[in-house]
C-alpha positions as CSV (number, residue, x, y, z in Angstrom):
1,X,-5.6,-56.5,-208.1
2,X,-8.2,-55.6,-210.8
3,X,-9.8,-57.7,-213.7
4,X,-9.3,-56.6,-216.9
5,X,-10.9,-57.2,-220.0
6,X,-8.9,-56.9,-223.3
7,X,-10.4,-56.8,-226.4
8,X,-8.2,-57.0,-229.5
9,X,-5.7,-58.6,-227.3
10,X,-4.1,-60.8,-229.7
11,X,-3.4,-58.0,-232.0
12,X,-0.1,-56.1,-232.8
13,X,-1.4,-53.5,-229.9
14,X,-3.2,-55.7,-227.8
15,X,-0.8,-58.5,-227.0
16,X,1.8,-55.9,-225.6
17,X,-1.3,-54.2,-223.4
18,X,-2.0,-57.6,-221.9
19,X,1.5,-57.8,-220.9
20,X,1.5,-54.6,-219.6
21,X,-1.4,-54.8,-217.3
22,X,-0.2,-58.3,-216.0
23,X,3.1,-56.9,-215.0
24,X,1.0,-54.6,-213.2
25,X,-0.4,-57.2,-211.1
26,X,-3.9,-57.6,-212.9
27,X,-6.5,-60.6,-213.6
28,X,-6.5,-60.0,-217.6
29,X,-9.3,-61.6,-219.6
30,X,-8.4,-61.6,-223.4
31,X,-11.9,-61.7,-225.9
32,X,-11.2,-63.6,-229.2
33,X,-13.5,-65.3,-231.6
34,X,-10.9,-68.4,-231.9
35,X,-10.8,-70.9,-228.9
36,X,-7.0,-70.9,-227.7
37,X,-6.1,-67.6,-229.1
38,X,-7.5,-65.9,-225.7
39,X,-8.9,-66.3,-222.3
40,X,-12.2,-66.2,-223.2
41,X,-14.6,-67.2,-226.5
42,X,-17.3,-64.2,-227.6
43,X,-17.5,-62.4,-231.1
44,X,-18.2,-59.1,-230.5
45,X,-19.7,-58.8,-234.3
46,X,-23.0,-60.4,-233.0
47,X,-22.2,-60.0,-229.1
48,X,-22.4,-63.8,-228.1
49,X,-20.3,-64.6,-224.9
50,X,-19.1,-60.6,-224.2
51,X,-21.2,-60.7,-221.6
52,X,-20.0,-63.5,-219.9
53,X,-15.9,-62.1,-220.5
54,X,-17.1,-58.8,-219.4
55,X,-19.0,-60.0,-216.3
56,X,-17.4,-59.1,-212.9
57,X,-14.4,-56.8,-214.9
58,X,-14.1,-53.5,-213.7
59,X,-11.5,-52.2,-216.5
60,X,-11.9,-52.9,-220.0
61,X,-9.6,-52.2,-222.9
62,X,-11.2,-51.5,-226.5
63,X,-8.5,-52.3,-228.9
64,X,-10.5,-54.2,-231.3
65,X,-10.9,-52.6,-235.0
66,X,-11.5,-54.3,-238.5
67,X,-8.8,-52.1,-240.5
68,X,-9.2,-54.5,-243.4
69,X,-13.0,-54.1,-243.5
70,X,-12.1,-49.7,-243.2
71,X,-13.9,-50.1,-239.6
72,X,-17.3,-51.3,-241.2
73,X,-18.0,-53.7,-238.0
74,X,-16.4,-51.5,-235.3
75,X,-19.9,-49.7,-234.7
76,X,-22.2,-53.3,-233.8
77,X,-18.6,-54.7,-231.9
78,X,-18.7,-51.2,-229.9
79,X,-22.2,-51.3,-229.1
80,X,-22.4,-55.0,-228.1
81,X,-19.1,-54.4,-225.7
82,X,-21.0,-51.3,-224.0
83,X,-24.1,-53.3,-223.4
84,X,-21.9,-55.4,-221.4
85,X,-19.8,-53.4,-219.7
86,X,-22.3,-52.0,-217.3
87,X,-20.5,-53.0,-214.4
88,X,-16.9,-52.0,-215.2
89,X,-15.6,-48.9,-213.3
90,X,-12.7,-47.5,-216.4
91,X,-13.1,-48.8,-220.4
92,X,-10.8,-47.2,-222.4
93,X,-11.2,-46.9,-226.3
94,X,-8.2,-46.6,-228.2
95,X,-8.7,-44.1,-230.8
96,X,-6.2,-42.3,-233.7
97,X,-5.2,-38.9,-233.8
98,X,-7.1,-36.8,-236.7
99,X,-10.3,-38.9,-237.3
100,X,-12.4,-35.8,-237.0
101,X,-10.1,-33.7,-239.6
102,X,-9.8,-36.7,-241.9
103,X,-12.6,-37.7,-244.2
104,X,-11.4,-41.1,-244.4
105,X,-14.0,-43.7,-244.0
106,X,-11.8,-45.8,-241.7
107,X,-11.5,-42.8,-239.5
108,X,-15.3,-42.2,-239.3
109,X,-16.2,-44.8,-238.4
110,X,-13.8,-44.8,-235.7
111,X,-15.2,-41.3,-234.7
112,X,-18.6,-43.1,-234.9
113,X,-17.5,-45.6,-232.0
114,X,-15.7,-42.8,-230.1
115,X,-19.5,-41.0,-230.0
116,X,-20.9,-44.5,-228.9
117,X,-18.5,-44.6,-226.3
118,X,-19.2,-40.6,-225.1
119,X,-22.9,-40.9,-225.6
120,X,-22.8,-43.9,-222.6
121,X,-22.6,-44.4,-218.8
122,X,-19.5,-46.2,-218.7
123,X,-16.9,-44.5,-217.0
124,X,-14.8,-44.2,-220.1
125,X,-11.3,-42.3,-221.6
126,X,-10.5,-42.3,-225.2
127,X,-7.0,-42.6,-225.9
128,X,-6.2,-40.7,-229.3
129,X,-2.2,-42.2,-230.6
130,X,-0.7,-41.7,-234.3
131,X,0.1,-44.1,-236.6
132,X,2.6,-47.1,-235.1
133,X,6.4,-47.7,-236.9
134,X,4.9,-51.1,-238.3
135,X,2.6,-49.0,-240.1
136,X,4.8,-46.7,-242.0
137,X,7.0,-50.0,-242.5
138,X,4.7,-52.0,-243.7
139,X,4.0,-49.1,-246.5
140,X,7.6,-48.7,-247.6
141,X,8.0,-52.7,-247.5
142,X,5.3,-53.1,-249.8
143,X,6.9,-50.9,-252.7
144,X,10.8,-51.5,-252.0
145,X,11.4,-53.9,-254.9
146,X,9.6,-51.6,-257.3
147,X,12.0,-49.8,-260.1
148,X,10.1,-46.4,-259.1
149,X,8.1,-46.4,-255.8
150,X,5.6,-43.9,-255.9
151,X,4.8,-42.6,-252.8
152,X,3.0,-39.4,-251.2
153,X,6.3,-38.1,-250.0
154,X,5.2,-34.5,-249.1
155,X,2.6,-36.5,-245.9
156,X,3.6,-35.7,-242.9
157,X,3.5,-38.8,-240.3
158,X,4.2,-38.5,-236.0
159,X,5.3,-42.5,-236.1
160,X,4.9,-44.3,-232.6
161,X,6.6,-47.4,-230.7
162,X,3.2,-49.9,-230.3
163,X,5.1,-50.0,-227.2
164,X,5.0,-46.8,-226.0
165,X,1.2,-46.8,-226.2
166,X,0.9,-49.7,-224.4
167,X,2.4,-48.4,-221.6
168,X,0.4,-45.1,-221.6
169,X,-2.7,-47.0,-221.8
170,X,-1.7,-49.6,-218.6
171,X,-1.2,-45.9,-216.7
172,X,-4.2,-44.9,-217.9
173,X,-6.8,-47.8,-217.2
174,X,-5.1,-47.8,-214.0
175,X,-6.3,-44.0,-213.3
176,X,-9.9,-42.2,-212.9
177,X,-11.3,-41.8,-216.2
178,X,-11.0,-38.7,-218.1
179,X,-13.4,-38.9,-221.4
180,X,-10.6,-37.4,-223.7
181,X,-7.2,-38.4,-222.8
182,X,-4.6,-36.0,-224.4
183,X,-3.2,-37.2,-227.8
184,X,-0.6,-39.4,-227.7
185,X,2.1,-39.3,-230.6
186,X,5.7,-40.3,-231.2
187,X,8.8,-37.9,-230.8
188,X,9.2,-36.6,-234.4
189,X,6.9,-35.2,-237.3
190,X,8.8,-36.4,-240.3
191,X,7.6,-36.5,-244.0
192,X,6.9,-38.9,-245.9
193,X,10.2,-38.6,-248.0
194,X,12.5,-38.1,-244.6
195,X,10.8,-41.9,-242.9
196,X,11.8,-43.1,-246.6
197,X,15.5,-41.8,-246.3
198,X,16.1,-43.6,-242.8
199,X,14.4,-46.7,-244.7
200,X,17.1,-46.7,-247.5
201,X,19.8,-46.2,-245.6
202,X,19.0,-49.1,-243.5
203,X,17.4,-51.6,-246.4
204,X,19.0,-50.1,-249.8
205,X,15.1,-49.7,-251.1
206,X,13.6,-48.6,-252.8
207,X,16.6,-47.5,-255.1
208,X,13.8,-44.5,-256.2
209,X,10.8,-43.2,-255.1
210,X,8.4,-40.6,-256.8
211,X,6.2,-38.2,-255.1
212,X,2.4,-39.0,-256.7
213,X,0.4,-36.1,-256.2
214,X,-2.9,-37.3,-253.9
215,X,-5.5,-34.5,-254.5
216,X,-8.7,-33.4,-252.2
217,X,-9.2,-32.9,-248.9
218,X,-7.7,-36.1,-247.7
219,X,-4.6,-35.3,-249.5
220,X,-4.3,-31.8,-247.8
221,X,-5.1,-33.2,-244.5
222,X,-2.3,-35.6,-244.7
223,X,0.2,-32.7,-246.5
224,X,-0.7,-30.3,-243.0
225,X,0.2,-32.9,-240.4
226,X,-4.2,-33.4,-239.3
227,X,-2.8,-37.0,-238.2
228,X,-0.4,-35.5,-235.8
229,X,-0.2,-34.1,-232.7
230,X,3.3,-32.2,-232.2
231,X,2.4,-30.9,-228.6
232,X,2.2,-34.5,-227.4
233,X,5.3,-35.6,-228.7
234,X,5.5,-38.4,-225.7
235,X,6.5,-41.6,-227.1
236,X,10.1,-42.3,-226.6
237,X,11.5,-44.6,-229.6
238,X,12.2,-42.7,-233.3
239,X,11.7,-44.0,-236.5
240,X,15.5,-44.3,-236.9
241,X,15.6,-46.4,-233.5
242,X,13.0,-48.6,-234.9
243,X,14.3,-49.0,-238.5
244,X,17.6,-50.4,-236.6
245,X,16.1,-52.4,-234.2
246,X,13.9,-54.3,-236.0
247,X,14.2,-57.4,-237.1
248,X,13.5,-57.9,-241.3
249,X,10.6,-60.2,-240.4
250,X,8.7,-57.3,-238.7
251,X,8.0,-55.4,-242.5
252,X,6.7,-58.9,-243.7
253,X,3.5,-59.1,-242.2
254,X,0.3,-57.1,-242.8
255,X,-0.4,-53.6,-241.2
256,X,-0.7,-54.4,-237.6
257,X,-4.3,-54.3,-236.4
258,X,-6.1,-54.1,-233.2
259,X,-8.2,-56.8,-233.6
């Protein structure tokens, strides 16, 4: 039995890693800044008490990200976890598919804590995975009860089951570490308007959607499928599974995070 650290374990991602890794048999340490939420207090913003939930764990999960801040504090929470993860034998970053084709601020500085992460002596892997259902969900939710949703409909998405990519990173963590992992993404490449059509013929809305036109090289990156990685197609549920699966409560909440 190893002891794992989990950071971002109370997030959409994290919560089912920690399961995964304690069905596997491991001691798992879960970093949060709220007392309760987690095994063990420490804000990896500043760095106080990672070192002491890091001390005497030999795998380590990175899953913590500030989506709603575009990734602005994932740089200092990256750093401070490496400086204390001297001892740890596997860490494992979890990372999205495309940040180095994507000039989207989110994404570099994602690609920023991925070269933090390289650059050290930690035994590492990053895990690259494409945007989860509850993402695309999420989206749609937010602009169902409009008369006319606009939406990019011509982007091309890979979605994946949060599930699935728990799963491959418990195998993962559980193997040697391999810098780059191979990119993990669901089993379809779907646009935009195709994810919407499974949506309205499980929800009814948006009764219309519009394509608006998104122009520069973000826009084209998004059109060519850079967020997706059609020669991993590993995950195992569809859009269409988890349109039908899940409950309505699972659109009403804000993007999942890591963190």
């Amino acid at each position: 039995m190893s002891t794992a650290l989990v950071t971002g374990g109370t997030g959409a991602l994290g919560r089912l890693v920690v399961d995964r890794l304690r069905e596997r048999g491991h001691d798992v340490r879960v970093l949060s800044r709220r007392a309760g939420a987690g095994t063990h207090v420490g804000d990896l913003r500043t760095g106080a008490g990672v070192a002491e939930a890091a001390a005497g764990a030999d795998l380590i999960v990175h899953a913590a990200s500030d989506f709603r801040r575009v990734g602005r504090p994932d740089i200092a929470q990256t750093e401070h976890l490496l400086a204390a993860a001297t001892g740890a034998r596997h860490l494992l970053y979890v990372s999205i598919v495309g940040i180095d084709r994507i000039p989207f601020a989110y994404y570099r500085n994602k690609l920023a804590c991925e070269q933090l992460v390289t650059d050290s002596d930690v035994p590492h892997t990053i895990l690259r995975a494409t945007q989860f259902h509850e993402l695309i969900a999420f989206a749609l939710q937010t602009v169902e009860r409009l008369p006319l949703a606009p939406l990019p409909l011509d982007f091309r998405f890979q979605p994946v089951a949060a599930a699935d990519v728990a799963t491959r990173i418990a195998d993962l963590i559980d193997g040697e570490p391999l810098g780059r992992a191979p990119d993990f993404g669901g089993p379809e490449v779907q646009t935009l308007a195709q994810l919407l059509e499974v949506w309205r013929a499980s929800r009814a809305r948006p009764r219309r959607a519009i394509r608006i036109p998104v122009p520069g090289r973000i826009g084209r990156a998004y059109r060519n499928g850079d967020n997706t990685c059609p020669g991993h197609a590993d995950g195992t549920q569809t859009w269409q599974q988890f349109v039908a699966s899940a409950p309505v409560s699972a659109y009403t909440v804000k993007p999942p995070r890591t963190g």
